[in-house]
C-alpha positions as CSV (number, residue, x, y, z in Angstrom):
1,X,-10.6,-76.9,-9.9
2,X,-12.5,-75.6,-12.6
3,X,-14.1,-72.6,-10.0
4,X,-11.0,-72.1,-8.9
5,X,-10.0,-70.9,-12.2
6,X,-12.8,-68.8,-12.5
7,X,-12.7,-67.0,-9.3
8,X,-9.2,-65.9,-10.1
9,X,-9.7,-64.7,-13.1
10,X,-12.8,-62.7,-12.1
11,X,-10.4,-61.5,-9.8
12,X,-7.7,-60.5,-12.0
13,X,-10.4,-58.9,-14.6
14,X,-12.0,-56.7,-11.0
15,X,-7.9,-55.9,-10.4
16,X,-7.2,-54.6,-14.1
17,X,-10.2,-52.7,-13.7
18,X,-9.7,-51.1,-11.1
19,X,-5.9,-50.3,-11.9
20,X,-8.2,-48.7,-15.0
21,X,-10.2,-46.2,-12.9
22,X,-7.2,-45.2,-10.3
23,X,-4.8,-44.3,-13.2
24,X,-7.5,-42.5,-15.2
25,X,-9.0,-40.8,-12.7
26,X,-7.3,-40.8,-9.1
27,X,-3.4,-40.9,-9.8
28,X,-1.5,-37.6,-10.5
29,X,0.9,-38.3,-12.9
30,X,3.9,-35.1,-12.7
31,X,2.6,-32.1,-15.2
32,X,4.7,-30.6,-17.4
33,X,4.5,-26.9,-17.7
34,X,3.4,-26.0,-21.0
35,X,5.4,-24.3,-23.6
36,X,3.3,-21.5,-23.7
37,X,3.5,-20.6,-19.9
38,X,7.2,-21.1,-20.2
39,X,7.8,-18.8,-22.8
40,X,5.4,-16.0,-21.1
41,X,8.4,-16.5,-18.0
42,X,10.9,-16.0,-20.6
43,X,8.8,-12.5,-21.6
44,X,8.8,-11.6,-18.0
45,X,12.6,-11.8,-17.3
46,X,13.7,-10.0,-20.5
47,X,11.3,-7.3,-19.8
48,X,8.6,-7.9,-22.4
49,X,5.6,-7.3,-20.1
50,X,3.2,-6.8,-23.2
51,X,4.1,-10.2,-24.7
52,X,4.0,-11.8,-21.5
53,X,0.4,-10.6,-20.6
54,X,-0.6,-12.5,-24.0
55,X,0.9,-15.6,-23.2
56,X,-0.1,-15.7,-19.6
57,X,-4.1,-15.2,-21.2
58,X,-3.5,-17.8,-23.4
59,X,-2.4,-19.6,-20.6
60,X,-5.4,-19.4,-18.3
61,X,-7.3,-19.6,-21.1
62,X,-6.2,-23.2,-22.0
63,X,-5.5,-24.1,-18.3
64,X,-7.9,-22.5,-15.6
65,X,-6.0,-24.5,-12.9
66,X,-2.2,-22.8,-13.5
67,X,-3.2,-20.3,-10.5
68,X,0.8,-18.5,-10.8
69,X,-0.5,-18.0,-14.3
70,X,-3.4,-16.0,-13.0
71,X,-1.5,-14.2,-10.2
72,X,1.0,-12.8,-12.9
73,X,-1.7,-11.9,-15.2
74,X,-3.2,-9.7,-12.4
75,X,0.7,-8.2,-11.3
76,X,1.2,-6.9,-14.9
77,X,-2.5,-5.4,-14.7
78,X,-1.3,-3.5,-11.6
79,X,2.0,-2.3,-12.9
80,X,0.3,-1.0,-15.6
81,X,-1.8,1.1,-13.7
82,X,-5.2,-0.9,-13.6
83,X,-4.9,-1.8,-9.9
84,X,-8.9,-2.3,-10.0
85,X,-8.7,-5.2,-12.4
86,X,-5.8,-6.7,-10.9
87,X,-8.0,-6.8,-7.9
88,X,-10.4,-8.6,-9.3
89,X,-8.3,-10.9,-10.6
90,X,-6.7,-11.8,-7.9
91,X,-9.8,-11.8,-5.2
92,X,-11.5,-14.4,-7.7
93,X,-8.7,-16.3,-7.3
94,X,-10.0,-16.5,-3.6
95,X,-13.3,-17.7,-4.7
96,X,-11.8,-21.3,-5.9
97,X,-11.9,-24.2,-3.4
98,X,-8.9,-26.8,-2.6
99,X,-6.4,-24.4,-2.8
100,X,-2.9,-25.2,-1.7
101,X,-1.5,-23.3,1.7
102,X,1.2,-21.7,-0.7
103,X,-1.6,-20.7,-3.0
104,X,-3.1,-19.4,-0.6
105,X,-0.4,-16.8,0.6
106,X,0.5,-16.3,-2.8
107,X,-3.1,-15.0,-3.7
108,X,-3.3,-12.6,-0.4
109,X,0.6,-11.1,-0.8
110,X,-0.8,-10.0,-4.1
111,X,-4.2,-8.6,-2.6
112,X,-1.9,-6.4,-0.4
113,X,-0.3,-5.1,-2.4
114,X,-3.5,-4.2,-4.5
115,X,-5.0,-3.0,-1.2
116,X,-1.8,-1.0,-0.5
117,X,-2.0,0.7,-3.9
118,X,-5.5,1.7,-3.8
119,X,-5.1,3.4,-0.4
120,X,-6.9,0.6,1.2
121,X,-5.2,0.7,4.3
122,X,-7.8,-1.3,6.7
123,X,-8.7,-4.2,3.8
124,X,-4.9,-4.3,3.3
125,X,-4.3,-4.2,7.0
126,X,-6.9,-7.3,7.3
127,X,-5.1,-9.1,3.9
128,X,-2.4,-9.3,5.7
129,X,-2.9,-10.8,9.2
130,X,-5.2,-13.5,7.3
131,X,-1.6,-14.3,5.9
132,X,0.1,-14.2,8.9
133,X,-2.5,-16.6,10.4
134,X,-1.2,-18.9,8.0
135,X,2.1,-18.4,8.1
136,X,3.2,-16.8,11.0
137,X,6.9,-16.5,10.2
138,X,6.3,-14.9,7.0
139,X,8.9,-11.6,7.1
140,X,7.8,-10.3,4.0
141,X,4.0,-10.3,5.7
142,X,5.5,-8.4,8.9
143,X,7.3,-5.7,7.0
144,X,4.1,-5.2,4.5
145,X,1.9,-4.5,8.1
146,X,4.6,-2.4,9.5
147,X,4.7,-0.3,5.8
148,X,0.9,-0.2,6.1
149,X,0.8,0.7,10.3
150,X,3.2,3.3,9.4
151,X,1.2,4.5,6.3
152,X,-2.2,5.0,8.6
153,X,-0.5,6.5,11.8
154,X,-1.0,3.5,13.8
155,X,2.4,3.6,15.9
156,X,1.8,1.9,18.8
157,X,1.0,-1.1,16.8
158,X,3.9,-0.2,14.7
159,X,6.2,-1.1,17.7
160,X,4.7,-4.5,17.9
161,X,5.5,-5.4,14.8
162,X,8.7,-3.7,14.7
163,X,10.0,-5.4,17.6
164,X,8.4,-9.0,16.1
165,X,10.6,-8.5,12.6
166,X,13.4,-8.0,15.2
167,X,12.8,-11.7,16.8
168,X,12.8,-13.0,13.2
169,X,16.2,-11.7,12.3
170,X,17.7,-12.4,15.3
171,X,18.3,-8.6,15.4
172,X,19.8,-7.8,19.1
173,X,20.4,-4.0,18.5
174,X,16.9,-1.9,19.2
175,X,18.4,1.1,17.6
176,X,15.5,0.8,15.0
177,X,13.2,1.0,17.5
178,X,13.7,4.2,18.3
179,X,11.7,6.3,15.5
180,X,8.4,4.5,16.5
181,X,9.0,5.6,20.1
182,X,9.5,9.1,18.5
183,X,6.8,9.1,16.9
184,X,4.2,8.1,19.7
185,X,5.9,11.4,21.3
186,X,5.6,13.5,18.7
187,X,1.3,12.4,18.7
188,X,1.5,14.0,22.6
189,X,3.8,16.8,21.9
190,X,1.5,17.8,18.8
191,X,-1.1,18.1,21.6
192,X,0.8,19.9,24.0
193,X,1.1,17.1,26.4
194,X,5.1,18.1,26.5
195,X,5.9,16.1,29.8
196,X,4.2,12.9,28.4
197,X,6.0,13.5,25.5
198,X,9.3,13.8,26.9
199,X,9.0,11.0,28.6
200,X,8.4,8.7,25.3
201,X,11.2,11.1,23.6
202,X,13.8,9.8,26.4
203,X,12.8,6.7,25.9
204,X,13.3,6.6,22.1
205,X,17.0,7.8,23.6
206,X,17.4,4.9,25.5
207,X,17.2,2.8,22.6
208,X,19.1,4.8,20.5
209,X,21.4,7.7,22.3
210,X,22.2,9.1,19.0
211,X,18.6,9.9,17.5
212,X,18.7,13.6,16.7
213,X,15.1,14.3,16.1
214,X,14.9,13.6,20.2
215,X,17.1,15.4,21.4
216,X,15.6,18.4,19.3
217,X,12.2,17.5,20.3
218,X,12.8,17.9,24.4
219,X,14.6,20.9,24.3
220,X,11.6,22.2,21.7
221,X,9.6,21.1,24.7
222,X,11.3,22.5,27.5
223,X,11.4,26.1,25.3
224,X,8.1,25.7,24.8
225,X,7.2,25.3,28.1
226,X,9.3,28.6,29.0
227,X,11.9,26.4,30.6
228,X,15.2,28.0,28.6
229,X,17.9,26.4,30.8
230,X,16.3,23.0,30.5
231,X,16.3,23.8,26.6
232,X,19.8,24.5,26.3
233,X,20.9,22.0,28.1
234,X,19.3,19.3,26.4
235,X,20.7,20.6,22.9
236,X,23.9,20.6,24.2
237,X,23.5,17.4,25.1
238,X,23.0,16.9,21.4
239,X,26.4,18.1,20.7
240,X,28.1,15.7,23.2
241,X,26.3,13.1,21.4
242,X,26.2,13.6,18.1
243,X,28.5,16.5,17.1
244,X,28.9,16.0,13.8
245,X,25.4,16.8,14.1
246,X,25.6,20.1,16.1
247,X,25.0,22.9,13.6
248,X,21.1,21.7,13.5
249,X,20.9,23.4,17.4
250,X,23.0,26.4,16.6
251,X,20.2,28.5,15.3
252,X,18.0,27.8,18.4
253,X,20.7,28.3,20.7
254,X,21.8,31.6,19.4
255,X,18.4,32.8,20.4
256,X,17.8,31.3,23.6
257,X,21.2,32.2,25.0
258,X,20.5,35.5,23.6
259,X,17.6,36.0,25.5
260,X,19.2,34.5,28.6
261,X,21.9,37.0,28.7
262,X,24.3,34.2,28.3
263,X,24.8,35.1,24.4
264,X,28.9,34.5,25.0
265,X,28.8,31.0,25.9
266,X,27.8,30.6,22.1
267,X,31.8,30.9,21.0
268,X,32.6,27.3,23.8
269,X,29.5,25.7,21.9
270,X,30.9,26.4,18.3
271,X,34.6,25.9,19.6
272,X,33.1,22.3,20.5
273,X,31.7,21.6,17.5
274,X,34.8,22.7,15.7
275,X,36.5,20.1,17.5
276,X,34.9,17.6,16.2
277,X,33.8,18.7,13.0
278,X,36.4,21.5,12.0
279,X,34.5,22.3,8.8
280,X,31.4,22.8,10.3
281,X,29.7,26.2,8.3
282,X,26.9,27.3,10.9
283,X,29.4,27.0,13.8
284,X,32.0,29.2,12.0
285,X,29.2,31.5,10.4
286,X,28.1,31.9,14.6
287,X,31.5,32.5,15.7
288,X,32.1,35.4,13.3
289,X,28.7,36.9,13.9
290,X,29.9,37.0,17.4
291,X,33.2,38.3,16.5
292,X,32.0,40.8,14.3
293,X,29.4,42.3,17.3
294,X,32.1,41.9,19.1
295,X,34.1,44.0,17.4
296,X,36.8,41.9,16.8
297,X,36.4,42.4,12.9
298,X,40.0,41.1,11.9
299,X,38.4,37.6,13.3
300,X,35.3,37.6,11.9
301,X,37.2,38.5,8.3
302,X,39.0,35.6,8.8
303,X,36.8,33.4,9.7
304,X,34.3,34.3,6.8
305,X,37.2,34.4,4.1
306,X,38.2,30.7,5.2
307,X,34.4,29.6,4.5
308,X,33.7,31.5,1.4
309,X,37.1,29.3,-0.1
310,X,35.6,26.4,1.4
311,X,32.3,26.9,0.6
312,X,32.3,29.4,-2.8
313,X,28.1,28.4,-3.0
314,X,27.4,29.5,0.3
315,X,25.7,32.8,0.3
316,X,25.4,34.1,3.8
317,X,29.3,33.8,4.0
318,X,29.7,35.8,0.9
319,X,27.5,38.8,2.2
320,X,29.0,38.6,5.6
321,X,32.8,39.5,3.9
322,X,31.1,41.7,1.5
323,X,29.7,43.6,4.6
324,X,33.1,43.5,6.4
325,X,34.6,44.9,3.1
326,X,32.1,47.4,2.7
327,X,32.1,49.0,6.0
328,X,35.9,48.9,5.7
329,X,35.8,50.8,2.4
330,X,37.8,48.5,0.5
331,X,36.6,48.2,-2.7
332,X,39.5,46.7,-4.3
333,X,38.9,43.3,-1.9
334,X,35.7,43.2,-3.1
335,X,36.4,43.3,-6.7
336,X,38.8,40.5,-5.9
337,X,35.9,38.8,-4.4
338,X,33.7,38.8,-6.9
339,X,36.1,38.2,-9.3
340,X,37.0,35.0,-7.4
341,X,33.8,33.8,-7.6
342,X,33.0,34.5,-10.8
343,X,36.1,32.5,-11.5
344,X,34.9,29.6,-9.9
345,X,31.3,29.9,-11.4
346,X,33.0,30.0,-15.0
347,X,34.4,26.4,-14.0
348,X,31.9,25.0,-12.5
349,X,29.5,26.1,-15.0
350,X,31.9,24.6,-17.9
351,X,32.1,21.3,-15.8
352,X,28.6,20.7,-15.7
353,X,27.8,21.6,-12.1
354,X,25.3,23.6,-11.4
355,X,26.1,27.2,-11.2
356,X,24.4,27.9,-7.8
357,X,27.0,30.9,-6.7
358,X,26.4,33.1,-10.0
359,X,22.4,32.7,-9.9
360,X,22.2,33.7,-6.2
361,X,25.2,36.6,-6.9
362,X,22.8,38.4,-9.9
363,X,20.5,39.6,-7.3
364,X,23.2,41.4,-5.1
């Protein structure tokens, strides 16, 4: 009976023991964040970055294992300009054993973004797959590759990872795809490989029908090709499309119909335009240009008096009724014109605005 006794309490001494070692030195009791660290937080949100930076030092300092501590340390280092130490900051950080997954990716999203303010675009580019690799759904890591694809030129990879953020957000429309498509054309067309380039152009139109810089882009191609008909049509294309966005083919049109010998058709394009956009300035700047070689002056005065009371900033319709004036020999209507405007620059000038009329009327 006696050994009995013994043997348990030799147990029970072996027991207490090891309950000793396991809460000293293997159980992890909850951590309290420490004052210090908590008030540096407090710095952060009301905008005092200086006091903050002391803190978070103190922080480390006292605590080498408070790795956000570090991380913010080396964030306020780059805002402040010193990119290089924040780098170093943050790729010791990768140095340290045992770390946590979400350490981890919270130690490379900061070594991107030190990477991407360097200029560092490969490193970056490398920072930031080794975060995908660990978490693969990570959208912030996708849109940081596609800033830093677009950033080095890379497009075609570009419109991989633009068409992977799609997936994430569920995202149906490609419409965004669109400008990387662009893009890859505008590489060819830069090298004069115009059909190649059309090809990619159309297809950037296929995923969105209403992306101007296209449409631009293959009748620039087709001109530059010598094919003139193919040109036109293509830009007015543009203005079935997008008419709102019409007067940005005006210009070329005027000069390829001009050299076509089909210079007249210019008045339907404008009149389309109208239609859709009634206050449209190129289009009614082209129709009285036309007018006025036209003869039909009456018109053309009209039209230009309509713009400059629309548009009292814009200069070429100011010179085109000051012409029509001039040649007409009434100097009364242009003293009424330019007291008109003058007028109007007196308020807007008193109003704040900027006086755009009466700097650009002191060199006529």
């Amino acid at each position: 009976m006696a050994e009995y006794i013994l043997v348990l309490f030799g147990l029970m001494i072996v027991l207490v023991g090891l309950y000793s070692l396991y809460s000293r030195y293997i159980k992890v009791s909850p951590k309290k964040e420490s004052d210090l660290y908590v008030a540096a937080l407090r710095d952060l949100l009301d905008g005092k970055q200086e006091a903050a930076f002391t803190k978070f030092r103190q922080v480390v300092a006292e605590d080498s294992s408070n790795i956000d501590a570090y991380l913010r340390l080396g964030k306020i280092l780059r805002e402040k300009g010193k990119t290089q130490q924040a780098l170093q900051v943050h790729k010791d950080l990768t140095l340290r054993s045992g770390l946590a997954v979400q350490d981890k990716v919270s130690i490379l999203e900061q070594l991107v973004e030190d990477y991407f303010e360097l200029g560092n675009v490969d490193t970056g580019e490398a920072a930031v797959r080794e975060l995908i690799a660990l978490q693969p759904q990570n959208r912030w890591a996708y849109t940081k590759l596609l800033e830093i694809q677009k950033k080095a030129g890379k497009w075609d990879d570009a419109l991989d990872t633009a068409v992977n953020i799609l997936k994430m957000e569920s995202n149906r429309s490609k419409k965004p795809l669109a400008v990387y498509k662009y893009e890859l054309a505008l590489q060819l067309y830069r090298k004069r490989e115009h059909h190649k380039a059309r090809v990619l152009f159309k297809e950037a139109l296929g995923l969105d029908p209403t992306f101007v810089p296209a449409f631009l882009s293959i009748g620039d191609s087709y001109s530059q090709e010598g094919r003139h008909e193919d040109a036109v049509n293509f830009w007015i294309k543009l203005i079935d499309n997008v008419p709102e966005e019409g007067h940005l083919v005006i210009e070329r049109l005027k000069k390829t119909l001009f050299d076509l010998g089909r210079f007249g058709d210019i008045v339907e394009i404008c009149e389309n335009i109208l239609r859709h956009s009634p206050k449209d300035v190129e289009a009614r700047l082209t129709l009285a240009e036309f007018y006025e070689k036209k003869g039909d002056v009456e018109s053309a005065e009209e039209l230009l008096g309509q713009l400059v009371e629309d548009n009292p900033e814009d200069l070429k319709s100011i010179l085109g009724l000051f012409r029509i004036y001039l040649a007409k020999g009434e100097r009364r209507r242009i003293e009424e014109l330019f007291r008109s405007l003058e007028h109007r620059w007196d308020k807007n000038h008193k109003s704040g605005r900027d006086p755009k009329v009466g700097t650009s009327l002191s060199g006529v």
